[in-house]
Every structure is written in structure tokens, then in C-alpha cells.
N, C-alpha and C positions, 0 to 999 in steps of 0.2 A: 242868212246867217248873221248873226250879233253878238261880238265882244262886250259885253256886260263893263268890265273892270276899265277902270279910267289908267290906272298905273300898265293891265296890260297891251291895251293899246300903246300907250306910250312907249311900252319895252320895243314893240314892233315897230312902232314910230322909227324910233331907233335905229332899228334892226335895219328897215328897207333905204333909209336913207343915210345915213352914217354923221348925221348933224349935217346933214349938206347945207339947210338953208341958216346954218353957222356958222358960213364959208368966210367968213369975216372972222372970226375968232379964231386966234391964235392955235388953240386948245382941240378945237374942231376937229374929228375922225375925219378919217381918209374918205371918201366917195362906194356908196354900192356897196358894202363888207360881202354880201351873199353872193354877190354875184358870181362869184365862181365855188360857191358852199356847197354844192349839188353830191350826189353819190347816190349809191344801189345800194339796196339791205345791205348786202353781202358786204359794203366797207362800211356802212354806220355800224354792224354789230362788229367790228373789228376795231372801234375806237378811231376810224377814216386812219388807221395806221398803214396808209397800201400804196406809197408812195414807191416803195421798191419792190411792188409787187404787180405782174400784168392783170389788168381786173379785163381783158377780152375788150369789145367793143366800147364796154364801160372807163377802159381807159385816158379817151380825149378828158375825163371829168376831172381826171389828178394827176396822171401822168401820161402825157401819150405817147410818149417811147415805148409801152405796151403794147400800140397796135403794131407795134415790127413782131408780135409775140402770137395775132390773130391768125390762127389757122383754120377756123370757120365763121361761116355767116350766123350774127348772130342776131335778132330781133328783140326787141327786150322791152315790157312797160315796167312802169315804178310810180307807186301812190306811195303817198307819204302823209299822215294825219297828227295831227297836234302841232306845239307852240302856239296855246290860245286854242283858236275854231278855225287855224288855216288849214288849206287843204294843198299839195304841192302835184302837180303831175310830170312824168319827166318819159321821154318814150329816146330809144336807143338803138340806131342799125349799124352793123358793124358786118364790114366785107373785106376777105382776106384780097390781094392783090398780084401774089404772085412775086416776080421778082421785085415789084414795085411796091412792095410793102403792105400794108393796111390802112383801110380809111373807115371814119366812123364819122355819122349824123345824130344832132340829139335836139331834141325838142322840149322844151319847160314852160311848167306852167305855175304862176301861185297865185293863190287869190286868198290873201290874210283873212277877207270876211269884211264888215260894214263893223264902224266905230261909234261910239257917242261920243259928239266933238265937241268939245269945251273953250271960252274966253280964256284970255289972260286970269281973267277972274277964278277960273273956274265955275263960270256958269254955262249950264247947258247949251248949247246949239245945234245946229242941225247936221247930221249923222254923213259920213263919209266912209267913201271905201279906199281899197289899197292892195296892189296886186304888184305881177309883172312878168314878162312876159318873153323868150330867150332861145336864140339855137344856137349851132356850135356844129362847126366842120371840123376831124382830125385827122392826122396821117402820122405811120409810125413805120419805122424800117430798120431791120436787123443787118448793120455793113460785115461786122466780124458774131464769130460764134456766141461774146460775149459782149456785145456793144450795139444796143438799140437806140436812136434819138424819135423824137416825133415833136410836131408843132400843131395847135390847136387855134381857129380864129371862131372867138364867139362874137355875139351880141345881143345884150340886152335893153330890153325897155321895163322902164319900173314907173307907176302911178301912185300918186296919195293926193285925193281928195280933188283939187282942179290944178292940182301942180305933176308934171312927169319927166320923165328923165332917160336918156338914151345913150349907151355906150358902147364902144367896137374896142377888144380886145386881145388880147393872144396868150399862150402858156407854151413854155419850151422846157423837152425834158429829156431826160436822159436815164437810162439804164444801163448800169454796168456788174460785168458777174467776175468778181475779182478772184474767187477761187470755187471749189466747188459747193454745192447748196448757197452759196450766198448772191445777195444780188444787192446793189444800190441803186437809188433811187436820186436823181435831184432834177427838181421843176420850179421853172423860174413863172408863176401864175397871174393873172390879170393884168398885164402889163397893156395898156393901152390910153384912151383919149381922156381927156379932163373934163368932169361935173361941175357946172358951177365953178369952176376954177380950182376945182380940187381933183389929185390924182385917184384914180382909181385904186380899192384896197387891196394891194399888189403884197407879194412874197415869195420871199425865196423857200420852198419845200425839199427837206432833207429826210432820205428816210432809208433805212436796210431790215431785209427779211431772210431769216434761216431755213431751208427746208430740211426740217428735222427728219422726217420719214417722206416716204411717198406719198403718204397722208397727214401730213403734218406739218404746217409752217409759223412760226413765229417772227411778228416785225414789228418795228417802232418806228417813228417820224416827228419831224416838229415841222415849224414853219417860223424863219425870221422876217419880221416888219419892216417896214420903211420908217418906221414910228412904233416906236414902243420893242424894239427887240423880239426875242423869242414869247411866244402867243402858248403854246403851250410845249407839251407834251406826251406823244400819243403812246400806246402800246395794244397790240392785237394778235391774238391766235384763232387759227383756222385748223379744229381735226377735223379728218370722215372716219367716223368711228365706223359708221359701216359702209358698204359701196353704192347705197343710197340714199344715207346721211351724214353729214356732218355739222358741228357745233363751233360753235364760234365768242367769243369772247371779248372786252374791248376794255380799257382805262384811260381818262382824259384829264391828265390833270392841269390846268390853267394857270399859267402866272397873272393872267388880264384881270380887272376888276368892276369892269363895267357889266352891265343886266342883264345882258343875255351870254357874250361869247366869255364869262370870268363864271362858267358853270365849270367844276368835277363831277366826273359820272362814271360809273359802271357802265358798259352800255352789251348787250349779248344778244344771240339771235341764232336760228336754224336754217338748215341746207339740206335740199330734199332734190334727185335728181332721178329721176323716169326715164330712160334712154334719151330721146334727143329735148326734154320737157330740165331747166328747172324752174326749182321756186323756193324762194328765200325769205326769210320771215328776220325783225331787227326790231328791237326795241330799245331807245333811247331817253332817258331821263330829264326833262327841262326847266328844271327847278320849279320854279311857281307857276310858268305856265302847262306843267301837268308831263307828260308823258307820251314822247312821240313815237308811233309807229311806224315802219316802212316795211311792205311790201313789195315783191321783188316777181315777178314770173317773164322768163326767155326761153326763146324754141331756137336751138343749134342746130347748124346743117351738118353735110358730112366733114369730117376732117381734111383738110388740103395741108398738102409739102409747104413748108417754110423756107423758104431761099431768102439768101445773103451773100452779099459782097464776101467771097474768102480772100484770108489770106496767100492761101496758092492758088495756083493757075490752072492747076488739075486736084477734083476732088479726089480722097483718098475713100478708099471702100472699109467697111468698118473689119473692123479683125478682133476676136476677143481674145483675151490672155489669160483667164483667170475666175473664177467665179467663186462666190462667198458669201452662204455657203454654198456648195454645190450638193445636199439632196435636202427635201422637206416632204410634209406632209401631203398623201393622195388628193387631200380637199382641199388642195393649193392654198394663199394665202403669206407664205413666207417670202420674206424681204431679200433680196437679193441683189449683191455688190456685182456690178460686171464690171470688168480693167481690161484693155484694149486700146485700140485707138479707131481714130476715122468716124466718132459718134455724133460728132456736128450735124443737126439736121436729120437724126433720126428719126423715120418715120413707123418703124415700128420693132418690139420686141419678140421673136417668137419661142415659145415653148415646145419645142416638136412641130404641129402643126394647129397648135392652141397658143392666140394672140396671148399675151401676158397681160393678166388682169389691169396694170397700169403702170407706166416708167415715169422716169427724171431723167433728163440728161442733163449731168450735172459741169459737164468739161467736154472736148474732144475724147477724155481718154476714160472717159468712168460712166456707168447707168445707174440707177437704183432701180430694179425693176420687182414687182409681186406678182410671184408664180399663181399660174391660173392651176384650176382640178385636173391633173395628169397622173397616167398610170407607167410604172416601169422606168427605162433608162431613155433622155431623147437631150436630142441637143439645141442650147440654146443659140439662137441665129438673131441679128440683128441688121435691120435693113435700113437703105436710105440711100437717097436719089441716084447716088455712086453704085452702089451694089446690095449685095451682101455680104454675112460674113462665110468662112467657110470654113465648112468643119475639120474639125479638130479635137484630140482629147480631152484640151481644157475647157470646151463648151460643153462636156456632158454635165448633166443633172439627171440623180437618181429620186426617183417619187418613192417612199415608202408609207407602209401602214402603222399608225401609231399603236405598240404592242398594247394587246389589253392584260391588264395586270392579272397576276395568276394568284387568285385565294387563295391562301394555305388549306387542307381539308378540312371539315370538322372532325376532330378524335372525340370518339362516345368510350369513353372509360368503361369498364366493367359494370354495369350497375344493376340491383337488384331493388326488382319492382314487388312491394307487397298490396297483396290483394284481400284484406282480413275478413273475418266473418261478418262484417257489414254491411260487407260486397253480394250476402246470398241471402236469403231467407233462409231461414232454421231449415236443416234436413235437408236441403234445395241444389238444387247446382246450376240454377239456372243463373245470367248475372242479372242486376236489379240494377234499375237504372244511374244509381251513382256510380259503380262500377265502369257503364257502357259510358259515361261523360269521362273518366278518370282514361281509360283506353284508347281515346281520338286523340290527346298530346302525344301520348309515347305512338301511335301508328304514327304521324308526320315525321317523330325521329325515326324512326326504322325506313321508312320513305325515301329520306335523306341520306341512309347510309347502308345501302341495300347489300352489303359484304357483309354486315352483322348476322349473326346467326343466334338463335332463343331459346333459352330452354326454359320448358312450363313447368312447375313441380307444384302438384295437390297435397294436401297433407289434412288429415280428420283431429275430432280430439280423441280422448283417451275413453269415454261413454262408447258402449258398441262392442259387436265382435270385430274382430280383427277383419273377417272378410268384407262385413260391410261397408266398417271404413276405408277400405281400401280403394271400394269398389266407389265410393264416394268422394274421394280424392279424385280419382281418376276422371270421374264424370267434370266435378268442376274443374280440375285443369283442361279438360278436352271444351269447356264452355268456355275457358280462356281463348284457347286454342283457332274457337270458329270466331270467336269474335275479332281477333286479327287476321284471320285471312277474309273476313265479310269486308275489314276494313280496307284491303289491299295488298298486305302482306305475303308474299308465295309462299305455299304447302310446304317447300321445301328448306326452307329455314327453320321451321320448327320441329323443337324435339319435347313430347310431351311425356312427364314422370309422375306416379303415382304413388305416394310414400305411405298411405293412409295415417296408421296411429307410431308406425317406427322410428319416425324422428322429432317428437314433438320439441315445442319451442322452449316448453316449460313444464319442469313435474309438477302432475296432478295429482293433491292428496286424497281427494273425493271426487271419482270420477262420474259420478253422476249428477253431481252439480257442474248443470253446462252452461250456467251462465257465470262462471268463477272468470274470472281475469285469466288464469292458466288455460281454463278450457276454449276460451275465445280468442289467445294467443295461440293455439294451435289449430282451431279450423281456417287455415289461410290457404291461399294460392299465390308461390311466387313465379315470377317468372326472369331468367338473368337476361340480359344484353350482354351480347361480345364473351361469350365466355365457352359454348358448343365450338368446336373445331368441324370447319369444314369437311364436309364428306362424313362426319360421325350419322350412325345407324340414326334414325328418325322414328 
């Protein structure tokens, strides 16, 4: 692998070494900047805003007062691609401890790629590479309900070209939950031995996160320097829009102005979790040198109890007081306020005898929890190391079914369907097929509103004896007649009428002219909708 670009070599130059071998200059960065730059998808697409937030195993990397937060084992790789042709490997095991908190191991790898190495002059020479090479022990313990500390000792080595470099370090951090959903964050990071005579690039990390919903957290962080003040400022959001994803979000805006860490970025990224499987997707913006990716995949074990130092001597059993709301939807899903006490250390929420889809314990006295798919009235129970709770009125929840809304009917107004002499051939009563096309809309309404009741009516012109046209009305109504009950219509809704020449439409001055306008408005067949009264003779 070959960095082409003389300037991005240089930017990495930089980057792995911090002007060390400018250790004489006044001006000269602090020792290793990266060296504790590390993270998982899940906090590069969050703008590494997760200072006050537990990232699991992942957390010796920024805050390790999160592992007082590890309630399972958790195994974790992390590739990471770009800045230039580097390539970063980072591998993560994290195990819960019991009363004795949590501990986490992490292993790193970067290997920048090979360079085109240049004179003072800028003349070519011969090619060099640049890596480095890093683990890290943590531990993190929860004393009170709302009070994590954890301390991290890493150490790294870093190479460029025939020169290397090795440092032993520490990170001390703290999390605190000053009221409910909220939590802070402050880690005092790289504090350890001297490069060349220069300190390691150490800071103080400040940072607070909201948990807006059960699925939902919003946070921010900075970090101040030893040199140069405040470095940036982060801000990040994490939903799970569904319960086996979520989206993620991140904004970095920089006050620094040197090449690499004086980037602004958008930075966003996905969360995908398969029961005990996730995998995390991050992408990150690196100004000139392109566009970096991180890749995230961890396998979790089962969940384990969280113990802490309490404040009393005797735990309290949880008790609920209250719920809000108390009933939702059969297909579970709804957000629910539980008020009680004794909720420190909650190990689970129940629905009846269905775990609730997923909680917060936000206090000793409050839960956030999401009703899982239950049917009927059941009571919500909530358990933990102490007990459970026990029922009571104020822990019922009622499941109902979201009503389906009720269509108004459709009203068919009176209407009167005409059938003219179009509809038959001359003399004929059979219908022709424009007719039998015109007949299949109005069957669907009649279909649709099968309390309508039909009356057919035949009618002749004025050509003819009386008896024939009568007798020919009656035919074509009766050809009306079969053609809606072929259609589906029942027998007994219709009522069929034969008027022959006695009610014409129009007088006829010459009745033997039968193709006049009059006489062609009087061979029709109507037939009404909604107008026969039930039970009328047939």
C-alpha cells in the first residue's frame, strides 16, 4: 500500500507524531495526539459525543466509568478505513464483574501504509512506512444508583520510518446521573509519561447525554487542552426507529486549525441488532484525505445483575405507584411512565407474564418502559435483586384494540336508469351488446347495496297494435330483468312492468315513422333504483 500525495503523507506525519521530533520548538504539539483517538462505529457516527454516555465494553476507549454500566460479555471487532490508505484494527472484550464492577481489554492496530520520502529539498528518496501499535486494560464500578467512576491504563508504540516511540498512560472518569434521563460525563484522558520530552496529548473530556425516549438519546461533549483550550465541540444522536434498527447522527465543529484535527463534519451511521449479534456501520468525513469508514460487529452474552455500593444497608423491593399511561395498544409498543420506588438495579420489567419490550431506569423512583403485544387487563411487576413488586391497583395496564373506523354507508338516491332503442335491434328484445357493457356498473352498485329493490319498466312506440307493443315492452323489460340476475342480482328484488305504447315519452305525429326522434324516445326500457318498497308484489 502507497500514499501517492507528498502533503498527505505529511498531514499523517503529523498526525502520528505531533511535531515530536520539534521538541525543541517552543510552538511544537503536544506528544502521540491519537493516541487515545480510538472509538467504535457506534461513537464515530455519533460525532464521539458519548462522553456521558456507557458505550459497554467500548467504554475504557472514552469514558470508563461505563464499565460500572457492563451488564454482559461483550466481544467486539472494529475496522476502520480511510484518512489517506490507512487501514486501523481495534478488537474489544468486555466482562461484567459482579460486585466488582466491570473490566474491559482492547487491542489496536494502524498501519498508515508506505510513503514517498522526500529531502529538505524536496527531492525524492526512499520510501518509508508508519504505524502503531496499542492495548488498554479498564475497569469501571457503579458505588451509588447514580455514580460510576472507572480508570483505564493503555500503552502505546508508534513507528515512522527508523524512528519509534512508546508511551504508558491512563484515563479517569466519571459518570454521574444528576436527575432523571440525564447523565454526565467527565474523563480526565492520556495522562501519562513524556515523548522526547514532551507531554502526552492529554484532556480534560466533558460531556452530558438526554434519554429522550427508550429509544432515543441525545448528547454533546468537548474536550479542554493543556495547550490550546477547548479542541472542539461535539453533538450526537442515537434513535432505534425500529427494535432492530437504529440511526445515528453526529456534528464536529472544531475551533483548532491545524490539517487534520481543525476538520468540521457531519458525520452519521447505522445500527442493526439480531438478538445477541450487533453490527454498526459509521461514516466520517476527512477533508482531503477522503472519507472514512468504520465498521463495528459484537456478539453479547446473556444479561447479568448490576450491583453497587447502596446507599442503605438494606435493599428496598421495588413498589410501583402509578403508571402513565396505563392502557395501549394489543401490538404493544407504547411508552410507559412507571413512579414507585426501590427501581435501583432493576433487572427487569414485566407485562403480565411478557418481559417488556425494553426499559430505562431513569432514578430509584421512575422507569420508562415499552409495553410488549398483550391481550386484556395484567399487571405491571418490576423486579430486582431485592424482590418484586407487588400487586396492586396502580400496576394494572389495560391492552385494547385500536377501533376500526366506521364508514358512513353509501346512500344510492332514487335513480332512474334509461335503456333506449339503441340498447335492442329493431322489433328485438334481446339486449345487444352495448347494452350488456352499460348493465355490469350499475350490477356492482346494486351489489353493494343489496336492500335496494328495482323496478324494470318496458315501454313500445306508438307504430303497432296496442297488444303487440305491449307484448314487446314486456319482453324487453323481462331481457333487462335476466340480465341482472345472470349478473348476481336476486329474483327477488326485482319488479318487472310492461307499459307498451300507454305512457310514451313523447307525442307521435306520424306513427309510422319509427325512426322520428319521438318514436325512438319511446322504445326504451327503464329500470329505477331505490324506489319498489319492500315486500311489493313482484
Amino acid at each position: 500500500m502507497r500514499i501517492k500525495g507528498f502533503g498527505i503523507g505529511m498531514a499523517v506525519f503529523s498526525l502520528l507524531c505531533g511535531q515530536v521530533m520539534a521538541a525543541g520548538s517552543a510552538g511544537g504539539r503536544l506528544a502521540m495526539p491519537e493516541n487515545h483517538e480510538n472509538g467504535t462505529a457506534r461513537v464515530m457516527a455519533m460525532g464521539s459525543a458519548v462522553v456521558g454516555i456507557p458505550q459497554g465494553g467500548a467504554s475504557l476507549l472514552w469514558n470508563p466509568a461505563g464499565l460500572g454500566y457492563l451488564d454482559r460479555m461483550q466481544l467486539s471487532a472494529h475496522h476502520n478505513s480511510g484518512l489517506g490508505e490507512s487501514i486501523h484494527e481495534l478488537g474489544v472484550f468486555g466482562m461484567p464483574m459482579g460486585a466488582f464492577g466491570g473490566v474491559a481489554v482492547n487491542l489496536n492496530y494502524l498501519n498508515n501504509g508506505t510513503f514517498d520520502g522526500r529531502d529538505d529539498f524536496g527531492n525524492p528518496t526512499s520510501s518509508y512506512t508508519a504505524g502503531s501499535f496499542g492495548l488498554g486494560l479498564g475497569w469501571g464500578k457503579r458505588w451509588f444508583s447514580n455514580l460510576a467512576v472507572g480508570v483505564t491504563l493503555r500503552w502505546n508504540y508508534q513507528n515512522l520510518a527508523s524512528t519509534s516511540f512508546a508511551a504508558a498512560a491512563t484515563d479517569l472518569g466519571i459518570l454521574w446521573a444528576p436527575a432523571d434521563a440525564i447523565t454526565v460525563g467527565v474523563t480526565y484522558a492520556n495522562l501519562g509519561t513524556q515523548v522526547s520530552g514532551k507531554f502526552l496529548d492529554s484532556g480534560l473530556r466533558m460531556g452530558v447525554a438526554y434519554q429522550v425516549t427508550p429509544e432515543m438519546v441525545v448528547a454533546a461533549s468537548s474536550e479542554l487542552k493543556p495547550v490550546g483550550g477547548f479542541d472542539a465541540l461535539r453533538f450526537g444522536l442515537e434513535n432505534w426507529l425500529l427494535p432492530m434498527m437504529a440511526i445515528r447522527a453526529g456534528y464536529v465543529l472544531n475551533f483548532t486549525d491545524n490539517e487534520l484535527n481543525g476538520i468540521s463534519s457531519v458525520t452519521a451511521g447505522l445500527g442493526f441488532k439480531i438478538r445477541e449479534f450487533l453490527l454498526d456501520y459509521a461514516v466520517v468525513p476527512t477533508g482531503e484525505l477522503g472519507t472514512s469508514h468504520r465498521l463495528s460487529f459484537t456478539y453479547q452474552g446473556e444479561k447479568q445483575e448490576v450491583r453497587m455500593v447502596r446507599a442503605r444497608s438494606v435493599a428496598m423491593t421495588p413498589a410501583v405507584a402509578s403508571l402513565e399511561p396505563n392502557r395501549g395498544l394489543e401490538e404493544g409498543g407504547t411508552s410507559v411512565a412507571i413512579k414507585g420506588g426501590g427501581f435501583s438495579g432493576a433487572t427487569a420489567v414485566m407485562f403480565g407474564d411478557v418481559h417488556a419490550f425494553s426499559f430505562v431506569v431513569h432514578s430509584d423512583s421512575r422507569i420508562t418502559a415499552k409495553s410488549p403485544a398483550q391481550v386484556g387487563e395484567v399487571d405491571v411487576v418490576v423486579m430486582s435483586a431485592a424482590g418484586f413488586s407487588p400487586i396492586v391497583t396502580a400496576d394494572r395496564f389495560t391492552y385494547y384494540v385500536e377501533p376500526v373506523p366506521v364508514l358512513p354507508p353509501v346512500v344510492v338516491v332514487a335513480k332512474l336508469i334509461v335503456l333506449d332503442d339503441t340498447f335492442f335491434d329493431y322489433d328485438k328484445s334481446e339486449l345487444n351488446a352495448a347494452a350488456e357493457e352499460l348493465l355490469k356498473g350499475h350490477i356492482l352498485v346494486l351489489k353493494e347495496n343489496p336492500e335496494l329493490e328495482i323496478c324494470i319498466s318496458g315501454y313500445a312506440s306508438d307504430k303497432g297494435t296496442e297488444e303487440y307493443n305491449q307484448a314487446l315492452s314486456e319482453r324487453r323489460a323481462n331481457s333487462v330483468r335476466d340480465a341482472l340476475i345472470k349478473g348476481g342480482i336476486h329474483p327477488d328484488r326485482l319488479t318487472v312492468v310492461g307499459y307498451g305504447k300507454t305512457r310514451p315519452a313523447n307525442f307521435e305525429p306520424i306513427p309510422a315513422q319509427t325512426k322520428s326522434a319521438a318514436a325512438k324516445s319511446n322504445m326504451r326500457v327503464l329500470f329505477e333504483i331505490g324506489v319498489c318498497k319492500p315486500g311489493e308484489a313482484k
